[in-house]
VEXTOR-139982 format. One record per residue (C-alpha): x, y negated, z. Coordinates in pm, whole numbers. Example, Ala and Ser with C-alpha at 12.3 -4.5 7.8 and 13.67 -1.06 7.14 Angstrom:
residues 2
<site><c1>1230</c1><c2>450</c2><c3>780</c3></site>
<site><c1>1367</c1><c2>106</c2><c3>714</c3></site>
end
This chain:
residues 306
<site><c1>3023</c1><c2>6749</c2><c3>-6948</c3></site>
<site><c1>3133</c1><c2>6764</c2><c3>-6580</c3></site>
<site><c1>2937</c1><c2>7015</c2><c3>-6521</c3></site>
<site><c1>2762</c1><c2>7309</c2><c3>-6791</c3></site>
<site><c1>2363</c1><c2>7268</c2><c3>-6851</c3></site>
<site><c1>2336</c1><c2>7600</c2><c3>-6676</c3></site>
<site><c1>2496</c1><c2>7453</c2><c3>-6371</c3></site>
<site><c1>2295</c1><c2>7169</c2><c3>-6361</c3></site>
<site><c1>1979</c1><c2>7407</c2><c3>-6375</c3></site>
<site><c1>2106</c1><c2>7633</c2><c3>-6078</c3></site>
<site><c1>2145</c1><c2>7271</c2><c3>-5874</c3></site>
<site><c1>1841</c1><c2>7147</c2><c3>-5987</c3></site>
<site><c1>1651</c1><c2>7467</c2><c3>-5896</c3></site>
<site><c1>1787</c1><c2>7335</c2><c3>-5531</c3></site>
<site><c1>1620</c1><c2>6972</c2><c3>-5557</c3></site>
<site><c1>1953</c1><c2>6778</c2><c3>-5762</c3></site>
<site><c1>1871</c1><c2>6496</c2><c3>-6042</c3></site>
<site><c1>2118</c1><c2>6425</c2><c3>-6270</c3></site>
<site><c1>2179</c1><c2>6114</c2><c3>-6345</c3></site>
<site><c1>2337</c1><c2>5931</c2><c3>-6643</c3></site>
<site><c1>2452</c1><c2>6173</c2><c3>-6962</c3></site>
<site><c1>2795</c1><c2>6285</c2><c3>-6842</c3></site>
<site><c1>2656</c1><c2>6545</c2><c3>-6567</c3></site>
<site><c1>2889</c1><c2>6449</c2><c3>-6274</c3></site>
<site><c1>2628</c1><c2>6176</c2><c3>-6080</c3></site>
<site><c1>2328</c1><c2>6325</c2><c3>-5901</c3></site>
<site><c1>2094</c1><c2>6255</c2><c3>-5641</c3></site>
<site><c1>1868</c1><c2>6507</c2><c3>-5389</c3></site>
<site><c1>1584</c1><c2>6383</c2><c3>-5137</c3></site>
<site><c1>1713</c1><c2>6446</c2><c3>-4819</c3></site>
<site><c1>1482</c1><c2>6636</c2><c3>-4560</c3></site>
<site><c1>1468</c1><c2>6318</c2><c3>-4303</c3></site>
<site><c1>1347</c1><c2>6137</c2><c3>-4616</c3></site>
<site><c1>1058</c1><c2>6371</c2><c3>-4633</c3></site>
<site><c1>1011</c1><c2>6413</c2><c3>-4217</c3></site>
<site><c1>985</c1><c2>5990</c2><c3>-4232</c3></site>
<site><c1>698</c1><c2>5943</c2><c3>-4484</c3></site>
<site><c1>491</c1><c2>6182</c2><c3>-4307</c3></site>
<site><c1>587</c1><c2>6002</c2><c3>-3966</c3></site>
<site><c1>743</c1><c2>6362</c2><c3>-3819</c3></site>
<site><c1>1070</c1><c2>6247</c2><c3>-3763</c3></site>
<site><c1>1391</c1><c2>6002</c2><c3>-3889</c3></site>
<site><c1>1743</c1><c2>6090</c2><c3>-3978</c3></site>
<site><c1>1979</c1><c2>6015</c2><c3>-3703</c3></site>
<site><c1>2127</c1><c2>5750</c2><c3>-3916</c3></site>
<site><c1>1809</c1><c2>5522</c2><c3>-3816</c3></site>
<site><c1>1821</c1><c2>5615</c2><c3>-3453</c3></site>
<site><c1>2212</c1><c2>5534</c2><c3>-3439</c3></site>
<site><c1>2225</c1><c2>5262</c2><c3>-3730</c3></site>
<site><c1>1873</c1><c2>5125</c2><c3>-3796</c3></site>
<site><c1>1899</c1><c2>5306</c2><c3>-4150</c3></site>
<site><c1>1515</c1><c2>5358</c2><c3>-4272</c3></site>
<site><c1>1476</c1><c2>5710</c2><c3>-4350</c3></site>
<site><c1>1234</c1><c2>5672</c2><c3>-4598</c3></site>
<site><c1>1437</c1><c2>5381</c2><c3>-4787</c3></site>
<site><c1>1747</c1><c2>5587</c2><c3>-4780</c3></site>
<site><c1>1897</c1><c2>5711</c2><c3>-5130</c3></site>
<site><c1>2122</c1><c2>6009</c2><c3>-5112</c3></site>
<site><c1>2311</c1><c2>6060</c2><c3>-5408</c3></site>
<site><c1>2701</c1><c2>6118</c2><c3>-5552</c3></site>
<site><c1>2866</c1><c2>5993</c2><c3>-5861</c3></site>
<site><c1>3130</c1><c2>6332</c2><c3>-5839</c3></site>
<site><c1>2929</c1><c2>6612</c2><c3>-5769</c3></site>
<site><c1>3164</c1><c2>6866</c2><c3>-5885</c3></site>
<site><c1>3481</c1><c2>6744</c2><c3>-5804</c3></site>
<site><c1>3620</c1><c2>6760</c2><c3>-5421</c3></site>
<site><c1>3984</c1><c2>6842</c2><c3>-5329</c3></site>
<site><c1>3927</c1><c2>7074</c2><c3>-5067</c3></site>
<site><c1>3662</c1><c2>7393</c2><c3>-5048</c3></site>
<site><c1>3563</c1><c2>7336</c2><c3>-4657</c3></site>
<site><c1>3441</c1><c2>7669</c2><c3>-4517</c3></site>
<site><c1>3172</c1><c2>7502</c2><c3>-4343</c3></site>
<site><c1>3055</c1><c2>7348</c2><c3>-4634</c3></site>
<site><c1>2699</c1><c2>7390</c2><c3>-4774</c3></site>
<site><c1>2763</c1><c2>7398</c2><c3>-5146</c3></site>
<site><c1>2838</c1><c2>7609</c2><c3>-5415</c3></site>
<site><c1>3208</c1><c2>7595</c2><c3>-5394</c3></site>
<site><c1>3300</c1><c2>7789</c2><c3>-5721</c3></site>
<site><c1>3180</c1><c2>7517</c2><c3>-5918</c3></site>
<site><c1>3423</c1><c2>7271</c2><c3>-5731</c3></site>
<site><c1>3679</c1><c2>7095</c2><c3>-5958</c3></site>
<site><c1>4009</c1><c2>6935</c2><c3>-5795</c3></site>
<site><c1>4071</c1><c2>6641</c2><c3>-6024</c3></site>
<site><c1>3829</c1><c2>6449</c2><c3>-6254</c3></site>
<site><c1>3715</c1><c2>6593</c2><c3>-6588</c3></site>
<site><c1>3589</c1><c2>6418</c2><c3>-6870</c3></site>
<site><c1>3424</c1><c2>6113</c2><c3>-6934</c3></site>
<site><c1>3181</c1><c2>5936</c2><c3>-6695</c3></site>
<site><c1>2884</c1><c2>5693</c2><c3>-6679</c3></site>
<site><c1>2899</c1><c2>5349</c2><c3>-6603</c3></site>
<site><c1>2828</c1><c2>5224</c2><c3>-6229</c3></site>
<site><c1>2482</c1><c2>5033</c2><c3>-6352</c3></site>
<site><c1>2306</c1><c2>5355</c2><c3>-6506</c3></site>
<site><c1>2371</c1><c2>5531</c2><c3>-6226</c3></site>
<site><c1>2236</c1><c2>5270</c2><c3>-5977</c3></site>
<site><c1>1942</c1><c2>5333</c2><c3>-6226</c3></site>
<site><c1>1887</c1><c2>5647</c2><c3>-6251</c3></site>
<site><c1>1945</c1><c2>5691</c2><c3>-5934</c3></site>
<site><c1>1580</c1><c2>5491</c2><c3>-5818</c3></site>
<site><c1>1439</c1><c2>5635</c2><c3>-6079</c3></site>
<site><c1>1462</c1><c2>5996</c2><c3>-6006</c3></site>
<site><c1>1426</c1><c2>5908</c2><c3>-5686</c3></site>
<site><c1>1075</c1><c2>5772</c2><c3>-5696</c3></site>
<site><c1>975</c1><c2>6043</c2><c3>-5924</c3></site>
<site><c1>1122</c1><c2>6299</c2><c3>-5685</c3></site>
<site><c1>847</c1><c2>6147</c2><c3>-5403</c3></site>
<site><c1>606</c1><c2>6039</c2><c3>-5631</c3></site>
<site><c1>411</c1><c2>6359</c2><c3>-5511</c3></site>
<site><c1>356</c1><c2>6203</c2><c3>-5170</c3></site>
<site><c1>96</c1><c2>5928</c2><c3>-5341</c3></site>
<site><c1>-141</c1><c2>6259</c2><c3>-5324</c3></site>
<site><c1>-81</c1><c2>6340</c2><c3>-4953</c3></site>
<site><c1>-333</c1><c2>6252</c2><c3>-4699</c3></site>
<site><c1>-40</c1><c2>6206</c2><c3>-4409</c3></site>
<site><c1>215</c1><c2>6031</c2><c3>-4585</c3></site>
<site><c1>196</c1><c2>5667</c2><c3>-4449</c3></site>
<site><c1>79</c1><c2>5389</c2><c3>-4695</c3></site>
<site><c1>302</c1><c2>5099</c2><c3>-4610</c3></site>
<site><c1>620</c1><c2>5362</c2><c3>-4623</c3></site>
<site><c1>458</c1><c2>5515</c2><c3>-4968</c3></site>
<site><c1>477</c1><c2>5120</c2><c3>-5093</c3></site>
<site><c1>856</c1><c2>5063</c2><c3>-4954</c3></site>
<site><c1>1030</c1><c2>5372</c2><c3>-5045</c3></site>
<site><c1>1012</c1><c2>5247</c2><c3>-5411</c3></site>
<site><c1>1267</c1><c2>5021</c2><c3>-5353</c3></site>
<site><c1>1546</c1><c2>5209</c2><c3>-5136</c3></site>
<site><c1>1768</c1><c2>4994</c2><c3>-4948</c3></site>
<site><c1>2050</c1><c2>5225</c2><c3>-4846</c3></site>
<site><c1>2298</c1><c2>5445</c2><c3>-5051</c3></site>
<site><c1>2396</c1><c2>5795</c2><c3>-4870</c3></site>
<site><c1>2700</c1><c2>5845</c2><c3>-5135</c3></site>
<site><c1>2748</c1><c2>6132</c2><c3>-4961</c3></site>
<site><c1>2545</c1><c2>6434</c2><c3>-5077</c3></site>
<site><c1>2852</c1><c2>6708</c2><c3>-5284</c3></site>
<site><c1>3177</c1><c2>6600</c2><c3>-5399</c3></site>
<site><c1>3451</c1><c2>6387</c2><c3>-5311</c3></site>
<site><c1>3312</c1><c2>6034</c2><c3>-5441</c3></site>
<site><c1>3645</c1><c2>5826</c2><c3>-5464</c3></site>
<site><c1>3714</c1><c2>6088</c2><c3>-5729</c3></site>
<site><c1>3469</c1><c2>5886</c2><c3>-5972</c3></site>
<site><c1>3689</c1><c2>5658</c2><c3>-6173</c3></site>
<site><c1>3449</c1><c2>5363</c2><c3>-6131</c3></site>
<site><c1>3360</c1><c2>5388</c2><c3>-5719</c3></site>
<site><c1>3458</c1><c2>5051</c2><c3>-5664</c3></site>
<site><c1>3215</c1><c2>4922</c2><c3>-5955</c3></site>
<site><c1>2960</c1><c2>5103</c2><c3>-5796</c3></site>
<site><c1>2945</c1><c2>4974</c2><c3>-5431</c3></site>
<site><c1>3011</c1><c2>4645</c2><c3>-5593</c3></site>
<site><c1>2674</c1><c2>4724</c2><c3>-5806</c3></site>
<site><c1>2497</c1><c2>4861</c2><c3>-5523</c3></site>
<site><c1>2569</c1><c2>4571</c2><c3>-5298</c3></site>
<site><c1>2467</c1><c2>4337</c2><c3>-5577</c3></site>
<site><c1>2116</c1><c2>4493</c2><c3>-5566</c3></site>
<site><c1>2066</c1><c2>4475</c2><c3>-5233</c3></site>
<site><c1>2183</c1><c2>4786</c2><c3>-5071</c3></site>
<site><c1>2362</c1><c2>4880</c2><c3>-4781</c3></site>
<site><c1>2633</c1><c2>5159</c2><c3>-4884</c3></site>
<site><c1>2759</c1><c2>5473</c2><c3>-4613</c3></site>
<site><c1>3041</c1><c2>5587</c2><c3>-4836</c3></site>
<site><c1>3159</c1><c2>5950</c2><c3>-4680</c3></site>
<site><c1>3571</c1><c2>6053</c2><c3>-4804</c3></site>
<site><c1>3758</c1><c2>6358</c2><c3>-4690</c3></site>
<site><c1>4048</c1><c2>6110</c2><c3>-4723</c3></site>
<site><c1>4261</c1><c2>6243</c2><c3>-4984</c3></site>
<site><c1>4217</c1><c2>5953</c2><c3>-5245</c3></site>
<site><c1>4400</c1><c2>5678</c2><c3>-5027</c3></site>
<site><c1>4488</c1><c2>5453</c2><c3>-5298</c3></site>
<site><c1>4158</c1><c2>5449</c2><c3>-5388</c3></site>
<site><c1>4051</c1><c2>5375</c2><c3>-5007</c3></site>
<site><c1>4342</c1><c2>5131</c2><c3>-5015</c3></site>
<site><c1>4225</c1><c2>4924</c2><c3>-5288</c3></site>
<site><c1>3840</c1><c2>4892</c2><c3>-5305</c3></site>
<site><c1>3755</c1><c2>4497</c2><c3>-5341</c3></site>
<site><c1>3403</c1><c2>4604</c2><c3>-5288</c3></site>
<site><c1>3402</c1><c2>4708</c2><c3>-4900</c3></site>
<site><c1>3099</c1><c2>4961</c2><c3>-4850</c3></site>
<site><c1>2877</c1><c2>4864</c2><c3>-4534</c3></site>
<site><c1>2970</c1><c2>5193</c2><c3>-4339</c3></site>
<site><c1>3310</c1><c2>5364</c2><c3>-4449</c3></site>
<site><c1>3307</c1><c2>5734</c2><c3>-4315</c3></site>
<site><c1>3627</c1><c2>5965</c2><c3>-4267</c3></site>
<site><c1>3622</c1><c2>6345</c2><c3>-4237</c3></site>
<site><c1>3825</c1><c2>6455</c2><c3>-3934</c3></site>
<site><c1>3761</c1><c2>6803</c2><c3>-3906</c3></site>
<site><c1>4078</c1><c2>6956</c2><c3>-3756</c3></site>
<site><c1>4331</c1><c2>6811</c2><c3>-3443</c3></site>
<site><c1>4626</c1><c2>6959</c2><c3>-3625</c3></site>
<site><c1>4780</c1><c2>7033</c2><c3>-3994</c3></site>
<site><c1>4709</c1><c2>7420</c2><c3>-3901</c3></site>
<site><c1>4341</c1><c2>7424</c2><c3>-3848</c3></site>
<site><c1>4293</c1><c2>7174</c2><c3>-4105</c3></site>
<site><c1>4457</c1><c2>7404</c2><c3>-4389</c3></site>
<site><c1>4266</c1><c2>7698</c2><c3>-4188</c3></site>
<site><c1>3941</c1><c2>7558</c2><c3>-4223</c3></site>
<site><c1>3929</c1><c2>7254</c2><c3>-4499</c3></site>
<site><c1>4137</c1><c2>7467</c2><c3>-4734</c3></site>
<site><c1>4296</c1><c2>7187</c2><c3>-4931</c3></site>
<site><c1>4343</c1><c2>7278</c2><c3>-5301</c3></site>
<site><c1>4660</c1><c2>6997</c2><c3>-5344</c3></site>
<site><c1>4971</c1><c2>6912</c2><c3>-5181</c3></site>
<site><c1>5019</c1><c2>6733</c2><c3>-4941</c3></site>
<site><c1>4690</c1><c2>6685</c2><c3>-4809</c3></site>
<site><c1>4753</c1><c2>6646</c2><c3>-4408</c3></site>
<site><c1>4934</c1><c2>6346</c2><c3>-4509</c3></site>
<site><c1>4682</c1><c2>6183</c2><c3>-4704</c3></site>
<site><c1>4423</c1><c2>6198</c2><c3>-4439</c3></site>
<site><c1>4659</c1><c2>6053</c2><c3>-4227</c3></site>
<site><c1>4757</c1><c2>5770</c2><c3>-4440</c3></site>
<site><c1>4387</c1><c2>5721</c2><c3>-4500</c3></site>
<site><c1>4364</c1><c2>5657</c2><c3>-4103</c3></site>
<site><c1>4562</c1><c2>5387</c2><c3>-4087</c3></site>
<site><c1>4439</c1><c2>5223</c2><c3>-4412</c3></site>
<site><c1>4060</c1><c2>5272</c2><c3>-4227</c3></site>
<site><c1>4172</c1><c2>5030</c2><c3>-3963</c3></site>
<site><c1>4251</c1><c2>4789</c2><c3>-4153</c3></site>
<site><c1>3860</c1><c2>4753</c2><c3>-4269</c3></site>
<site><c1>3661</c1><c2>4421</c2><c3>-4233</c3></site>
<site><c1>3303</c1><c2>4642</c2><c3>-4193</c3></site>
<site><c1>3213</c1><c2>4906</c2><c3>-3987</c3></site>
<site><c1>3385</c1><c2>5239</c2><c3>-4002</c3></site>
<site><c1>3333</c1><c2>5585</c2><c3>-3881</c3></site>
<site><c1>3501</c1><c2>5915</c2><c3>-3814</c3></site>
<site><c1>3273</c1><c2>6191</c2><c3>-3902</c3></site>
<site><c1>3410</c1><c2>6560</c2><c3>-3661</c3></site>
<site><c1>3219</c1><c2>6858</c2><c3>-3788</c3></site>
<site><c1>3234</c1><c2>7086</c2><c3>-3479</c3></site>
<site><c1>3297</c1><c2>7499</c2><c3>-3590</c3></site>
<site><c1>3231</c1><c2>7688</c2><c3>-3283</c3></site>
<site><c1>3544</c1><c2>7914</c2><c3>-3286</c3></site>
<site><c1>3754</c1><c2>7729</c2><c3>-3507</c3></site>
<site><c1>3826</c1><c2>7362</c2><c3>-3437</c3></site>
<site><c1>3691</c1><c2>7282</c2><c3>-3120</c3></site>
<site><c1>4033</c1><c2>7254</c2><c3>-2920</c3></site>
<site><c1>4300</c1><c2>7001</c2><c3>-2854</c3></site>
<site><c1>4057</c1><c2>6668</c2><c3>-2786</c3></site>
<site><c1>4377</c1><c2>6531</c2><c3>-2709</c3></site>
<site><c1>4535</c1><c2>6537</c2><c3>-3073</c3></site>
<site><c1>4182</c1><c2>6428</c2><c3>-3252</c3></site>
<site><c1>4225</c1><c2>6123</c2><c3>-2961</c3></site>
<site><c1>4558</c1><c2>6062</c2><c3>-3167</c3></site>
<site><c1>4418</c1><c2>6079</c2><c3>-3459</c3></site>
<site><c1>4122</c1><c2>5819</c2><c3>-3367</c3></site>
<site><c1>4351</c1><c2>5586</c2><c3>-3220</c3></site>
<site><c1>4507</c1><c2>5602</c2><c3>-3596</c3></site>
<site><c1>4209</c1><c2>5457</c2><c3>-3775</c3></site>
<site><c1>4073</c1><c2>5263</c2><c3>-3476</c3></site>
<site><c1>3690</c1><c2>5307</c2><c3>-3587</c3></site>
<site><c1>3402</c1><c2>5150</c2><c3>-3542</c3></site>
<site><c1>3206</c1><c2>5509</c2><c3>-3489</c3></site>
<site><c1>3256</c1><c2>5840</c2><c3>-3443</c3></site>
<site><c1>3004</c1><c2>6106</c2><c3>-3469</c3></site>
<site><c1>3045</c1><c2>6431</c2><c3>-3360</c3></site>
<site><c1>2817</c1><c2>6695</c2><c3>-3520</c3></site>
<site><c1>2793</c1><c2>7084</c2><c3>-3511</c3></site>
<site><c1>2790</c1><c2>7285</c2><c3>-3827</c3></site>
<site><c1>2502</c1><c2>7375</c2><c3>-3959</c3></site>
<site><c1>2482</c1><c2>7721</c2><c3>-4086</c3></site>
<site><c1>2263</c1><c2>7663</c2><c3>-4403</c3></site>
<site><c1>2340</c1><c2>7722</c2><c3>-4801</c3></site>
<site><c1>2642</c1><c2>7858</c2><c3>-4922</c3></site>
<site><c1>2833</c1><c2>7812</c2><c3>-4595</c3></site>
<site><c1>2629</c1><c2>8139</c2><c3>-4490</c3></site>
<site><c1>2857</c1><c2>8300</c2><c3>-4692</c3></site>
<site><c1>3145</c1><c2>8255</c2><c3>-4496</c3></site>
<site><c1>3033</c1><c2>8169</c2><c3>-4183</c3></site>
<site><c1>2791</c1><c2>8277</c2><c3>-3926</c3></site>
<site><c1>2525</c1><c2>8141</c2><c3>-3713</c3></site>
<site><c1>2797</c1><c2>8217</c2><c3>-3393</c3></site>
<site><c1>2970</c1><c2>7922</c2><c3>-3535</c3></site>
<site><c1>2703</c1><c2>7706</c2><c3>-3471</c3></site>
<site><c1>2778</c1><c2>7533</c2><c3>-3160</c3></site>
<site><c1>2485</c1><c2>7367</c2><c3>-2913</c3></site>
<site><c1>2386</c1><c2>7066</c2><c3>-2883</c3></site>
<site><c1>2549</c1><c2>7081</c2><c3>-2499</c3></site>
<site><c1>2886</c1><c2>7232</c2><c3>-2616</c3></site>
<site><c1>2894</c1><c2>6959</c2><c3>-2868</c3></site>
<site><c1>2856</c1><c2>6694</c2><c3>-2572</c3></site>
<site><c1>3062</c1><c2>6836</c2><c3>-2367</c3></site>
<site><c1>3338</c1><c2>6855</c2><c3>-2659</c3></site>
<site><c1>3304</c1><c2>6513</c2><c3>-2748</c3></site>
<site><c1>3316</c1><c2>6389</c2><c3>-2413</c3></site>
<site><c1>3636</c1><c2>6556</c2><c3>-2415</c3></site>
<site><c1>3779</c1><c2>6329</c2><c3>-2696</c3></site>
<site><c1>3638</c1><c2>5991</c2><c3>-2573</c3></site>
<site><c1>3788</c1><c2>6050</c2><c3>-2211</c3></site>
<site><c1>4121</c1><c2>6047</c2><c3>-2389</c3></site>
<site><c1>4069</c1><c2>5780</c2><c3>-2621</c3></site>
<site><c1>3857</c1><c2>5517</c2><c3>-2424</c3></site>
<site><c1>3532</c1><c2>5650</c2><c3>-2572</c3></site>
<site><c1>3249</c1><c2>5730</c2><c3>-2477</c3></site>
<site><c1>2854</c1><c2>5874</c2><c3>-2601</c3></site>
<site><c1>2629</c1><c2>5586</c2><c3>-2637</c3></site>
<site><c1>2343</c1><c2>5803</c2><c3>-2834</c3></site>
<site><c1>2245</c1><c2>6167</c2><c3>-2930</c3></site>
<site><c1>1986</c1><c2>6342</c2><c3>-3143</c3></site>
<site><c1>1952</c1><c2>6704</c2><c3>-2984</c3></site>
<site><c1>1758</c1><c2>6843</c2><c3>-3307</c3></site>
<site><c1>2082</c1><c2>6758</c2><c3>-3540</c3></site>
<site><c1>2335</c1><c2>6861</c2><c3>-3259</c3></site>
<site><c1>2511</c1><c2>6532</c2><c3>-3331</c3></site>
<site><c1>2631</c1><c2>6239</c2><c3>-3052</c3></site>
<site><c1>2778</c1><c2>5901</c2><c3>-3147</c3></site>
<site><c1>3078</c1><c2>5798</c2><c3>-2973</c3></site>
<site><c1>3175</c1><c2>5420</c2><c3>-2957</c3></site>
<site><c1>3451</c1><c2>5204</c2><c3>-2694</c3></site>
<site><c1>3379</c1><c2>5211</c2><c3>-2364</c3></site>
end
């Protein structure tokens, strides 16, 4: 088992499904889900990308395993794993499962008087895959079978990487609708500082998975977590860095201080929704960029070419 049964309980105490037998595939209802069906608000995704909130499935087929233990990050980082463990399930059960405990996750809504009937009827059938909610998912032996299994049913796919698996980047024959890169630090320095790589290495790799990102027939996108205090310098250098991978999109987004990332950061890291504007400005000017949307409440802008 990827991960121990008592694991799974303290994750599942937090709103996780596991999915399959092998304990490694998971997926969580995300709070825009939630905000959608009650017609509050959408996920930034829809406002940037036309993504429907409420037909959006979040969910990861490596939960525990990431190469790096990002300070910023919201998880439970001591029960990370570097490299694969064990055996896994196959791409279709997951795909499975995966609706499955999804519907039952929401299936509570059917009872509430403000969740909207004609989104109550659609969410059954989820049309997106977030594979993007804990781990590192090119780390699952089989991520190639399942884009290629979530495409075949329909789905768009946003596949998120910190980069580190290239060859697996370099040789997916299923391309996912939206591939997403982590770029969290201009330099090798802040990068160690603050993404705290657990192999060898690892600069390199995100740089090699750069310039095997531009070489990708869908849309891609560079995904800068902003840590007020820590990486928001140099716009130059992460101008150098785009230029690399030539993406379709680049979002720049503050940290949030929520879950486990309390525990090593603070809510002065945080920065506003201005700062991050006026950051990411900073970037485009020196790579030909420029902000084309925003969503104040997730402190997040999307940069695209001028």
């Amino acid at each position: 088992m990827a991960l121990t049964k008592e694991e799974q309980k303290i994750l599942e105490k937090s709103g996780y499904r596991f999915l399959g037998k092998n304990g490694h595939a998971a997926c969580k209802i995300c709070h825009w889900t939630r905000e959608s069906i009650v017609n509050r608000d959408v996920c930034y995704k829809q406002k940037f990308y036309g993504i429907e909130s409420h037909r959006c499935l979040q969910m990861s087929p490596a939960v525990p395993f990431c190469q790096q233990k990002c300070s910023f990050c919201w998880r439970d980082l001591s029960l990370t794993k570097t490299e694969w463990e064990g055996p896994w399930d196959d791409p279709e059960t997951i795909v499975e499962d995966g609706i499955k405990e999804h519907n039952k996750l929401l299936c509570g809504y059917y009872g509430n008087d403000k969740a909207d009937r004609k989104k109550l009827e659609e969410m059954k059938k989820p049309t997106n895959a977030a594979i993007s909610l804990a781990g590192e998912p090119t780390l699952y032996p089989d991520i190639d079978g399942l884009i290629g299994e979530f495409n075949h049913q329909g789905f768009s796919t946003f596949l998120v990487s910190n980069g580190q698996n290239y060859n697996k980047l370099n040789t997916l024959g299923n391309e996912p609708s939206q591939t997403y890169l982590s770029l969290d630090a201009p330099n090798n320095k802040i990068y160690k500082e603050l993404c705290n790589p657990q192999i060898d290495k690892a600069w390199d790799n995100l740089n090699k998975s750069l310039e095997i990102l531009n070489t990708f027939t869908n849309n891609t996108a560079l995904r800068i977590t902003l840590v007020k205090g820590k990486n928001m310098i140099n716009p130059e250098d992460y101008a150098k860095l785009i230029e690399k991978a030539d993406p379709t999109y680049i979002e720049v987004k503050s940290y949030m201080c929520v879950g486990s990332s309390r525990d090593r950061l603070s809510l002065d890291n945080m920065p506003s929704y201005d700062e991050v504007n006026a950051f990411a400005s900073k970037i485009g000017e020196n790579c030909g960029r420029s902000i084309t949307n925003g969503s104040k409440i997730s402190r997040v802008v999307l940069l695209t070419k001028d």
